[in-house]
C-alpha positions as CSV (number, residue, x, y, z in Angstrom):
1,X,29.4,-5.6,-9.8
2,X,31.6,-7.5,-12.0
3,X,33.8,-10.6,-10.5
4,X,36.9,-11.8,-11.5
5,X,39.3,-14.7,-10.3
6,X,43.2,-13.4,-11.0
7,X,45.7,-16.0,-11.3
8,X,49.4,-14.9,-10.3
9,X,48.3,-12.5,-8.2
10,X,51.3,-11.7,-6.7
11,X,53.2,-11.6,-9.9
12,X,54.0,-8.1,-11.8
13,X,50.7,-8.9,-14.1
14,X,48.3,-10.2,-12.3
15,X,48.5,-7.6,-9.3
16,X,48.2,-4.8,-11.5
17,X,45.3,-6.3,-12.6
18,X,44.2,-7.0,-9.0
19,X,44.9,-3.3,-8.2
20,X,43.0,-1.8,-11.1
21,X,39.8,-4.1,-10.8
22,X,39.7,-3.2,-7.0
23,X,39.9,0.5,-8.0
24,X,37.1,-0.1,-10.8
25,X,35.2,-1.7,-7.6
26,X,35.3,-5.2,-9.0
27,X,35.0,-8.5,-6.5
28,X,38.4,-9.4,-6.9
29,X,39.4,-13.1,-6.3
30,X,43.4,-13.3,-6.2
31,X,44.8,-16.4,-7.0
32,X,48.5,-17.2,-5.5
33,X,50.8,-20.2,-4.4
34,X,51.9,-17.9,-1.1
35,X,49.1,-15.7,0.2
36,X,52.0,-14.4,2.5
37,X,53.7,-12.2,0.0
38,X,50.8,-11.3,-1.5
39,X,49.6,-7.9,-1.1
40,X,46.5,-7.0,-2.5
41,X,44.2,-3.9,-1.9
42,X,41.2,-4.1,0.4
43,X,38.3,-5.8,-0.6
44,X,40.7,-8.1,-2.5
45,X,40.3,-12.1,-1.4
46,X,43.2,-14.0,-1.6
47,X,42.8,-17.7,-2.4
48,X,45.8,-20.0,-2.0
49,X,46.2,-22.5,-5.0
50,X,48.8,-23.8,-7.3
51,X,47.1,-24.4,-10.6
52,X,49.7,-27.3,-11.2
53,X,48.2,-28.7,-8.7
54,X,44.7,-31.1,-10.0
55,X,42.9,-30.6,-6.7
56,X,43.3,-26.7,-7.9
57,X,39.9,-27.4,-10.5
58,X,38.1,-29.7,-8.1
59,X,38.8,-26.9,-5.2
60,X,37.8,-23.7,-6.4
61,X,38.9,-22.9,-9.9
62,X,36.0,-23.4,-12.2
63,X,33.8,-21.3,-9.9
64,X,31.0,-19.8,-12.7
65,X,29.1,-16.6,-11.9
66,X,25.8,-17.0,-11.4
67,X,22.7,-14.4,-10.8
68,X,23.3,-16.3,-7.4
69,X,26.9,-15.1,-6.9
70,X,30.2,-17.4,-6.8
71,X,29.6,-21.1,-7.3
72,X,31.0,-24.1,-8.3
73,X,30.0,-25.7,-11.1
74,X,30.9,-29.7,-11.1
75,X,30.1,-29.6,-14.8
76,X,33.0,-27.2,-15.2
77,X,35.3,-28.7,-13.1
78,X,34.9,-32.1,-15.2
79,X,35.4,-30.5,-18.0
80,X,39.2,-28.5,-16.7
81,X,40.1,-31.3,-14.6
């Protein structure tokens, strides 16, 4: 199963491709500054984030995909941050 992490989720963009990954059976991570006007389909998480916000990278947003599933990788998150 593939995973992806979509930022603007509730934007035009970024929920088509929340919409079309959930259809292709993807683990879909959505990304949004208000998780209330967000509609996604289900199976669809919805994170809420602001990506102008710094604590954004040291949260969640560097999260690598392992063989072990979603994790955070401090390396990573040094490295955006």
């Amino acid at each position: 199963m593939q995973r992806i992490c979509v930022l603007g989720a509730s934007r035009v963009a970024g929920a088509h491709v929340v919409r079309l990954a959930c259809s292709q059976g993807s683990d879909v991570r959505a990304i949004t500054r208000n998780p209330a006007t967000t509609r996604v389909p289900d199976g669809a998480n919805v994170i809420q984030s602001d990506v102008y916000d710094r604590q954004f990278y040291e949260r969640l947003a560097v999260m690598a995909y392992t063989s072990n599933g979603w994790q955070m990788s401090s390396e990573n998150v040094s490295r955006a941050a």
